[in-house]
MDAnalysis code that builds the backbone (N, CA, C; Angstrom):
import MDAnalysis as mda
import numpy as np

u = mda.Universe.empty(462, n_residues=154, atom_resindex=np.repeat(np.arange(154), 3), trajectory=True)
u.add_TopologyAttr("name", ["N", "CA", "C"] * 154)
u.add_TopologyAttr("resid", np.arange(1, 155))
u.add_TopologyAttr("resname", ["UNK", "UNK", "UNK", "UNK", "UNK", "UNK", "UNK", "UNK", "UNK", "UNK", "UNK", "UNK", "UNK", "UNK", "UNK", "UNK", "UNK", "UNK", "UNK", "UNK", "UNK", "UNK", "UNK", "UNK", "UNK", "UNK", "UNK", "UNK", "UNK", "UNK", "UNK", "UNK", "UNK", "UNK", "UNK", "UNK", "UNK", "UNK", "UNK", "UNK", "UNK", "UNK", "UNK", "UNK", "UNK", "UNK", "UNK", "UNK", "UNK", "UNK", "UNK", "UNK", "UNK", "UNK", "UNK", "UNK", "UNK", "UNK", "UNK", "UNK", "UNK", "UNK", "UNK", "UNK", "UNK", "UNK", "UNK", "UNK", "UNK", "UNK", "UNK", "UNK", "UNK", "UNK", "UNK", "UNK", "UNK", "UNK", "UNK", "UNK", "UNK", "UNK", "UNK", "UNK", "UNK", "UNK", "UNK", "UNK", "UNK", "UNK", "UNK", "UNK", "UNK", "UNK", "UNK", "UNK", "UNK", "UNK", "UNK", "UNK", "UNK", "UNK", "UNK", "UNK", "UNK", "UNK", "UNK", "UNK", "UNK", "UNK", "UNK", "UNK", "UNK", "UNK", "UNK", "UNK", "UNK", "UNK", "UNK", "UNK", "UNK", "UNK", "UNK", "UNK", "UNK", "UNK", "UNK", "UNK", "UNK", "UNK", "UNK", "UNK", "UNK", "UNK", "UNK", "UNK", "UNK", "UNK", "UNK", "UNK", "UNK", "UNK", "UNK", "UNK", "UNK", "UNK", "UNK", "UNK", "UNK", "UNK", "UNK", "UNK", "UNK", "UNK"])
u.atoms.positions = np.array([
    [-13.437, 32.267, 43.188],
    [-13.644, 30.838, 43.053],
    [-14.343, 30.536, 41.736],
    [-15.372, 31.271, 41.440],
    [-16.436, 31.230, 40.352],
    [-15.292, 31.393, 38.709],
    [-14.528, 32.152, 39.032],
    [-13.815, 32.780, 37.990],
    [-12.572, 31.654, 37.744],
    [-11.750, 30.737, 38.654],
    [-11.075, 29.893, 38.478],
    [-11.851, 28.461, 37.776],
    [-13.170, 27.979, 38.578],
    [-13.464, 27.252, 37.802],
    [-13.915, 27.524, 36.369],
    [-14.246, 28.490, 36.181],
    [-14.293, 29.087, 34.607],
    [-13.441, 28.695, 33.782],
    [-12.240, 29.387, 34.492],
    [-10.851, 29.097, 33.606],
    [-10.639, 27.598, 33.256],
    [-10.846, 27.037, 34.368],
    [-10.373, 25.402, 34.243],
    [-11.244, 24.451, 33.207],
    [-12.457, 25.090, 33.617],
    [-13.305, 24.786, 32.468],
    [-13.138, 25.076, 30.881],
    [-12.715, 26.350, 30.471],
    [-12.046, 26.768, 29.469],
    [-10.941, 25.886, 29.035],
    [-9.882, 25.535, 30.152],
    [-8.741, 25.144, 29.968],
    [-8.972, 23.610, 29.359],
    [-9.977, 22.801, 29.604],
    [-10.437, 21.245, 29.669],
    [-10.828, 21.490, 28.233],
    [-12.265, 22.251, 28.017],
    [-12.848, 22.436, 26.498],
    [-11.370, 22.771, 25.435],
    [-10.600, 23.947, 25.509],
    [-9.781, 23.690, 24.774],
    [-8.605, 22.584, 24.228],
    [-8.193, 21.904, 25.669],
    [-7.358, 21.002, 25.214],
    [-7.808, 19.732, 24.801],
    [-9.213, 19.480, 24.736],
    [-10.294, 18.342, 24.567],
    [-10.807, 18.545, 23.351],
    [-10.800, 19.982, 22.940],
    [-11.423, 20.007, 21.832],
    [-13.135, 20.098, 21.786],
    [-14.108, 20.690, 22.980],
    [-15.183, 19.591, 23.161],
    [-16.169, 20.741, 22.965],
    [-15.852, 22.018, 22.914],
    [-16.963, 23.352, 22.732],
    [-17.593, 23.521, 21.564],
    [-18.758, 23.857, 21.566],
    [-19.370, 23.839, 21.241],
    [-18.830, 25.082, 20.222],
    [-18.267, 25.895, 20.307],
    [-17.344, 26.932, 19.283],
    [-16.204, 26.923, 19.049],
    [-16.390, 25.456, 18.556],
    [-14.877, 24.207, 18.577],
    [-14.477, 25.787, 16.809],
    [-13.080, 26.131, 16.823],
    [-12.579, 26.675, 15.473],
    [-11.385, 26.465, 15.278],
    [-10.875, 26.170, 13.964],
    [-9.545, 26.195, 13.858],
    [-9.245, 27.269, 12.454],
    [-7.936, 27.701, 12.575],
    [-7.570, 28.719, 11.887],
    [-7.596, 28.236, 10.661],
    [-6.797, 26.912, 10.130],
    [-7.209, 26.821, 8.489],
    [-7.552, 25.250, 8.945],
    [-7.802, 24.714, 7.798],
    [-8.007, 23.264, 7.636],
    [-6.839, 22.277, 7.735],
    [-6.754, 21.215, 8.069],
    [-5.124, 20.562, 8.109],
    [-5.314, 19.713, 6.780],
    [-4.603, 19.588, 6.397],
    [-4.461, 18.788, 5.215],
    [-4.880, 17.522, 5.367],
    [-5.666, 16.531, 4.258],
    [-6.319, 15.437, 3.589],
    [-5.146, 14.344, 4.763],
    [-5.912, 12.789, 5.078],
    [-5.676, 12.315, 5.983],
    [-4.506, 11.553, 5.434],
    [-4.276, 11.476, 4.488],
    [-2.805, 11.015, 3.640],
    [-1.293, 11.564, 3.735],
    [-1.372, 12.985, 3.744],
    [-0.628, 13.882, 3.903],
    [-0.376, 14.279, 5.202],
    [-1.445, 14.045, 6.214],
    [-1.015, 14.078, 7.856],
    [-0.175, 12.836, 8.253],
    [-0.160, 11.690, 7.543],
    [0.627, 10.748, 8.276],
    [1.754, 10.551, 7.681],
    [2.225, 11.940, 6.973],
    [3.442, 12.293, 6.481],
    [4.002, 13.597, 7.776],
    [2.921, 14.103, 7.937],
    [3.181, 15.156, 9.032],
    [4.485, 15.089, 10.280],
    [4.220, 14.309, 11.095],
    [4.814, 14.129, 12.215],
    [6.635, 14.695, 11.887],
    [6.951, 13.507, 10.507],
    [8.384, 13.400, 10.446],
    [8.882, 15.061, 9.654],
    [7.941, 15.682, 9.645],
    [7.942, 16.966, 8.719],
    [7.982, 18.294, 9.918],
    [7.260, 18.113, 11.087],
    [7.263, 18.880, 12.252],
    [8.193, 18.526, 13.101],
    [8.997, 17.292, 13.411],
    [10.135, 16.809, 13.915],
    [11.204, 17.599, 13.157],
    [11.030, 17.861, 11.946],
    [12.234, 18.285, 11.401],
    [12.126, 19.834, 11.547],
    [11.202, 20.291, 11.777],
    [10.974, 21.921, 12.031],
    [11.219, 22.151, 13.208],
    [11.314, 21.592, 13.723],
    [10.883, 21.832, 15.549],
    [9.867, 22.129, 15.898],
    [8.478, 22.227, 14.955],
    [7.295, 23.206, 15.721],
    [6.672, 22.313, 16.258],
    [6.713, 21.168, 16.618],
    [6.423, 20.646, 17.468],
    [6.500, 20.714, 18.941],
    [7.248, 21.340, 19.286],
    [7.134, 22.412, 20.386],
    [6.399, 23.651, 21.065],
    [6.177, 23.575, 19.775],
    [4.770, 24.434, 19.953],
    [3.197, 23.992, 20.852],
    [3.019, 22.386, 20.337],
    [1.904, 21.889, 20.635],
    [1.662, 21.518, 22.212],
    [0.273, 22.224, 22.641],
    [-0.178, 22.148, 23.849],
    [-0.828, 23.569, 24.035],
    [-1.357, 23.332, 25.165],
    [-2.279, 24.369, 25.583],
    [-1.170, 25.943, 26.358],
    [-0.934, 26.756, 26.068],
    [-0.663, 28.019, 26.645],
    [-1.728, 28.969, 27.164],
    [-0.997, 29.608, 28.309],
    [-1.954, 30.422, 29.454],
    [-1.212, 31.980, 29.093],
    [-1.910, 32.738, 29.149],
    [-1.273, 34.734, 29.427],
    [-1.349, 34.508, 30.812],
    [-0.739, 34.535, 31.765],
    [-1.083, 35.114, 33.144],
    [-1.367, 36.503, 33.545],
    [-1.303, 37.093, 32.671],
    [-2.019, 38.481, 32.650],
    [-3.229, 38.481, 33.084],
    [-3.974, 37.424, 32.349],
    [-5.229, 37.643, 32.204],
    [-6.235, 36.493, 32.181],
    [-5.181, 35.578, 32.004],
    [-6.238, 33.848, 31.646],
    [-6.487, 34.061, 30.251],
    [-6.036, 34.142, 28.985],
    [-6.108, 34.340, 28.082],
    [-5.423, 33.025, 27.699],
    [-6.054, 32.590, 26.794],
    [-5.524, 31.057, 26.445],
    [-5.309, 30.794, 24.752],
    [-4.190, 30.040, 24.612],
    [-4.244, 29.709, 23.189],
    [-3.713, 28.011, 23.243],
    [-4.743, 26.897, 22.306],
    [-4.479, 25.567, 22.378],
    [-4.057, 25.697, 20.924],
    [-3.039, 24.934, 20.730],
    [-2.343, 24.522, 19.677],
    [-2.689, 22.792, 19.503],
    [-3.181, 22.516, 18.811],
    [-3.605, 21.058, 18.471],
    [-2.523, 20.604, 17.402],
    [-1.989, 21.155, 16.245],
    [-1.569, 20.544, 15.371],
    [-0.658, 21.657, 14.135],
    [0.004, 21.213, 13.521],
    [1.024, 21.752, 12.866],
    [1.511, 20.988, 11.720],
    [0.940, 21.683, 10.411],
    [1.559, 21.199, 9.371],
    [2.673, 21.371, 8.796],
    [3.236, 20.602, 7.717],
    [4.609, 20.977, 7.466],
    [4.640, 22.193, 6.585],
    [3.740, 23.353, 6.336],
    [4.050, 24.499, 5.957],
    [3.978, 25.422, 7.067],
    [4.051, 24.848, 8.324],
    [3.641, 25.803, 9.291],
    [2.505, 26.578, 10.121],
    [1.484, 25.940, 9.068],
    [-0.470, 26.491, 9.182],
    [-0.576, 25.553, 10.793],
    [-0.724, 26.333, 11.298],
    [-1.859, 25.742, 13.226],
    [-2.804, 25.570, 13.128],
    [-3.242, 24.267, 14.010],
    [-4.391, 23.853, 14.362],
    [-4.303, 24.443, 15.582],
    [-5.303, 25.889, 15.536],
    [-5.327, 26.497, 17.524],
    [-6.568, 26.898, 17.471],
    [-6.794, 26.947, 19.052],
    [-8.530, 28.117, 18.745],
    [-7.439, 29.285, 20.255],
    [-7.966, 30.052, 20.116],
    [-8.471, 31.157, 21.780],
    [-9.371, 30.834, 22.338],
    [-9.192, 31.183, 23.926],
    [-10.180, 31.756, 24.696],
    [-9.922, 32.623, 25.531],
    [-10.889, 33.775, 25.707],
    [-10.964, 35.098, 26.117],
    [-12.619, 35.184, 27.364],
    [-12.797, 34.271, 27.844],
    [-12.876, 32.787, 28.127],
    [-13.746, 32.322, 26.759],
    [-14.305, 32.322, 26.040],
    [-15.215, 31.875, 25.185],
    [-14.283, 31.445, 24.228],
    [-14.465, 30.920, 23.250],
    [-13.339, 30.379, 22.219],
    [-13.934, 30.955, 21.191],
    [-12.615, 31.314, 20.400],
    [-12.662, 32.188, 19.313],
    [-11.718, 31.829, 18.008],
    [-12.353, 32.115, 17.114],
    [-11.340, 31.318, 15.586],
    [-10.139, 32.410, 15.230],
    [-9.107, 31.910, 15.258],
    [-8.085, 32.664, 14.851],
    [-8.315, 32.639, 12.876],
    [-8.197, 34.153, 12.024],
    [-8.466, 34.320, 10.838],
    [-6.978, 34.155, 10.790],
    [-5.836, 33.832, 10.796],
    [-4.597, 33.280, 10.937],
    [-3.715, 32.723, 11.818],
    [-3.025, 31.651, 12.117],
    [-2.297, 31.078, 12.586],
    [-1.527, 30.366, 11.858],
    [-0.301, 31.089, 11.995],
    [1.038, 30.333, 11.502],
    [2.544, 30.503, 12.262],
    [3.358, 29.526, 12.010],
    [4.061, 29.072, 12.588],
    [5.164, 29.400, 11.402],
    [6.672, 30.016, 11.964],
    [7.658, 29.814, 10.677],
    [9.255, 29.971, 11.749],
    [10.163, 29.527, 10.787],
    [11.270, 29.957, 11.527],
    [12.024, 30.733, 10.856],
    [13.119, 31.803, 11.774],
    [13.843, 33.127, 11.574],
    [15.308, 32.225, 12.127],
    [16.400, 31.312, 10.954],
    [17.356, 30.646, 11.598],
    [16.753, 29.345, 12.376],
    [17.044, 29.370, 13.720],
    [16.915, 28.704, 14.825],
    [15.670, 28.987, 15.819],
    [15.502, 30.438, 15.153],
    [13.495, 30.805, 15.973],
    [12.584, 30.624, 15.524],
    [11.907, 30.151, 16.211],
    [10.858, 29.786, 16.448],
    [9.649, 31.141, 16.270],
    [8.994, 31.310, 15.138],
    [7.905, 32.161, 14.986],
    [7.001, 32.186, 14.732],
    [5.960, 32.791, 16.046],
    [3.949, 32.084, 15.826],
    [3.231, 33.585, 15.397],
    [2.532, 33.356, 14.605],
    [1.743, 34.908, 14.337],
    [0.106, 34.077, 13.997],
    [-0.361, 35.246, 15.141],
    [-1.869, 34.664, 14.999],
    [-2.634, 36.006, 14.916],
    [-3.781, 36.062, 13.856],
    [-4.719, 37.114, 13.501],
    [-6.190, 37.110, 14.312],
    [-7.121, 37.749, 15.107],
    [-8.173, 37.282, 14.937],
    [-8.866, 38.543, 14.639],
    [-9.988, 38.006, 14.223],
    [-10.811, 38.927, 13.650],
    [-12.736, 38.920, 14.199],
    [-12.888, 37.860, 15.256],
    [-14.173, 37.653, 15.538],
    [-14.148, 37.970, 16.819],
    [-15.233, 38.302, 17.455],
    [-15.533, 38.785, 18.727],
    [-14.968, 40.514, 18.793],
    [-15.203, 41.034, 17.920],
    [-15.039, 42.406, 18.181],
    [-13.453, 42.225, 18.353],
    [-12.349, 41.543, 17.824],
    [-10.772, 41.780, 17.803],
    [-10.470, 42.502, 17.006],
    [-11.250, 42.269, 15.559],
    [-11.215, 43.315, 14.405],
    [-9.436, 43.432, 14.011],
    [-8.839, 42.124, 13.805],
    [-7.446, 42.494, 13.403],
    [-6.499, 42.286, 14.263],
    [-6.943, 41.795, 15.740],
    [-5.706, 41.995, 16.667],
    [-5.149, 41.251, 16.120],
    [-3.709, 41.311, 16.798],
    [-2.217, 39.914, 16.408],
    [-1.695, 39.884, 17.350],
    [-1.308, 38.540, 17.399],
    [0.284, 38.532, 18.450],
    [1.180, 37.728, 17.512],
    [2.397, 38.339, 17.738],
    [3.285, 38.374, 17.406],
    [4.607, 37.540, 18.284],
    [4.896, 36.192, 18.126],
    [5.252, 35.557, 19.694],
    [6.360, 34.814, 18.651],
    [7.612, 34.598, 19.711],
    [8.866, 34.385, 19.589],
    [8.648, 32.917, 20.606],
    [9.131, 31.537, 20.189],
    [9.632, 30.958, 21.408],
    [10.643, 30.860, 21.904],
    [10.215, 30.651, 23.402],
    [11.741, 30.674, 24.025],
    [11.758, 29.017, 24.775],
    [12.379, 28.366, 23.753],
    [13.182, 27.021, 24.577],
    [13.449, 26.682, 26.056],
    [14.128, 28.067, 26.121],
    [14.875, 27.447, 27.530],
    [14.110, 27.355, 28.598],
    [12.847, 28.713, 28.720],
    [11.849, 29.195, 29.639],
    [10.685, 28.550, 29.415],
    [10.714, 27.502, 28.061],
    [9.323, 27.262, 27.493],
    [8.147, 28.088, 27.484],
    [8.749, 29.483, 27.201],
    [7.419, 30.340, 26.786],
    [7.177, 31.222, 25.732],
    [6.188, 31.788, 24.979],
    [5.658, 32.286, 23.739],
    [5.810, 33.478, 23.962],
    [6.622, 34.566, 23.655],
    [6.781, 35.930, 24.003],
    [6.748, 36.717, 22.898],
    [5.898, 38.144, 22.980],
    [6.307, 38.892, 22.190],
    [4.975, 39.866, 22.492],
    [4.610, 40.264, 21.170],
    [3.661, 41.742, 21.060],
    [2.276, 41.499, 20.574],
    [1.238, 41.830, 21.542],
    [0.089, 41.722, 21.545],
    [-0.647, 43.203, 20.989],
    [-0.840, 43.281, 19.770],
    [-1.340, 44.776, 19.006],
    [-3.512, 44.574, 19.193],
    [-3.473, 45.337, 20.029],
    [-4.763, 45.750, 20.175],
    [-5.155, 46.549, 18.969],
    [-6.339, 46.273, 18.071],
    [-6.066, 47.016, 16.927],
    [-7.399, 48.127, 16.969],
    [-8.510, 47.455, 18.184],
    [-9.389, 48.031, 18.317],
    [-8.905, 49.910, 18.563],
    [-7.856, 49.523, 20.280],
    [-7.505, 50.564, 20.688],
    [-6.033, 50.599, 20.353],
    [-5.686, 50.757, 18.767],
    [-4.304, 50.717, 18.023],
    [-3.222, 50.480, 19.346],
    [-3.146, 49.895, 20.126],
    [-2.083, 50.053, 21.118],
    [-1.230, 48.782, 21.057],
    [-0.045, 48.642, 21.166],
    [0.728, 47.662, 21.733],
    [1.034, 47.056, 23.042],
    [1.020, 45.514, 23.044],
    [1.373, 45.495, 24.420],
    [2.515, 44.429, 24.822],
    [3.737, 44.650, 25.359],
    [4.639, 42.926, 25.652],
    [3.935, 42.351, 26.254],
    [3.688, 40.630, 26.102],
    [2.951, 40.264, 26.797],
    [3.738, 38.383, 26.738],
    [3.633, 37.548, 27.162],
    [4.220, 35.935, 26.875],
    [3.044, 35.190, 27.651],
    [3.121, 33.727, 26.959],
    [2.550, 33.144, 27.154],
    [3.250, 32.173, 28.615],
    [2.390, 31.012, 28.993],
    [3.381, 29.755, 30.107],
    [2.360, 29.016, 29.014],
    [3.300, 27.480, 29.360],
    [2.356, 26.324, 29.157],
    [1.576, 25.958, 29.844],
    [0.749, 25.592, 29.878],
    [-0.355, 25.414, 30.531],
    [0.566, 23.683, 31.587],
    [0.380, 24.279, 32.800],
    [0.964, 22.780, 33.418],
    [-0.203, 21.747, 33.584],
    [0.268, 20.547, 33.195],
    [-0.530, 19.104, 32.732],
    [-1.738, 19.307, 34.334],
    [-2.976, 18.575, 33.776],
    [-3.948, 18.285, 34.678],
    [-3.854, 16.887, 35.015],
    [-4.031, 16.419, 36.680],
    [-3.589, 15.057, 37.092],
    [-4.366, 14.322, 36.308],
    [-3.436, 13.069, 36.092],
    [-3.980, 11.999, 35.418],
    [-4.101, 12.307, 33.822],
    [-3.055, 13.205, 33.205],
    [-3.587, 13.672, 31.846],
    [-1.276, 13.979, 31.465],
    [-1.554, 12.971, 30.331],
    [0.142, 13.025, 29.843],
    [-0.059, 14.176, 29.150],
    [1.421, 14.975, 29.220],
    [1.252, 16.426, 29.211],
    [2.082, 15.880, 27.079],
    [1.591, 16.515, 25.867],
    [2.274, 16.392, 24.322],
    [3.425, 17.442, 24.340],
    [4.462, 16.929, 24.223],
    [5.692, 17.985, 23.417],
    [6.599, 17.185, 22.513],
])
């Protein structure tokens, strides 16, 4: 019980933005150039990207807030605590959809994932490199399903 409200709690601070170890991976661009944004991520598709994702592995969480038109994310983690990704970016391979995120704080020392989207399943899949214990792992994300009374962004 103790451990679900945790999560949910996690889950609220990230998609709110409201922790106190509020981080984002780079800076978004000057407030001129964001209200060029929208029609620039419409045309990428990574707008699909945006919203909160869950690991069910583990409760491992990644919020995606925002997406510029070079592809740079506005995301943090939580492992439950929130953590600054030292990269997040977004690019496409054709018609895929490709997220690569670095972190380097909380003792990750380098991990990555390496995540493919999948449209049809709406989920973030691919390879989670533990770099501590050099290991690989398959692993995908879900979207996080909307909390009542809260319009779900895609």
């Amino acid at each position: 019980m103790k451990k679900r409200v945790v999560q949910t709690l996690s889950i609220l601070a990230l998609a709110l933005g409201v922790s106190a170890g509020h981080a984002i991976a780079q800076e978004m661009a000057s407030p001129a150039v964001e209200a060029e944004a929208p029609a620039a991520e419409s045309e990428s598709g990574f707008d699909s990207l945006l919203g909160l994702w869950v690991r069910p592995d583990g409760g491992y969480m990644i919020a995606i807030r925002g997406i510029d038109s070079s592809g740079r994310l506005d995301a943090a983690y939580a492992n439950p605590q929130q953590l600054p990704f030292a990269k997040a970016e977004a690019s496409r391979d054709g018609n895929t959809i490709k997220v690569f995120l670095e972190l380097r704080a909380g003792g990750y020392n380098g991990s990555t994932y390496n995540l493919t989207y999948d449209p049809e399943d709406d989920i973030l899949k691919g390879v989670y490199y533990q770099a501590v214990a050099q290991q690989k792992y398959d692993i995908y994300f879900e979207r996080a399903k909307a909390i009542a009374g809260e319009s779900r962004t895609r």
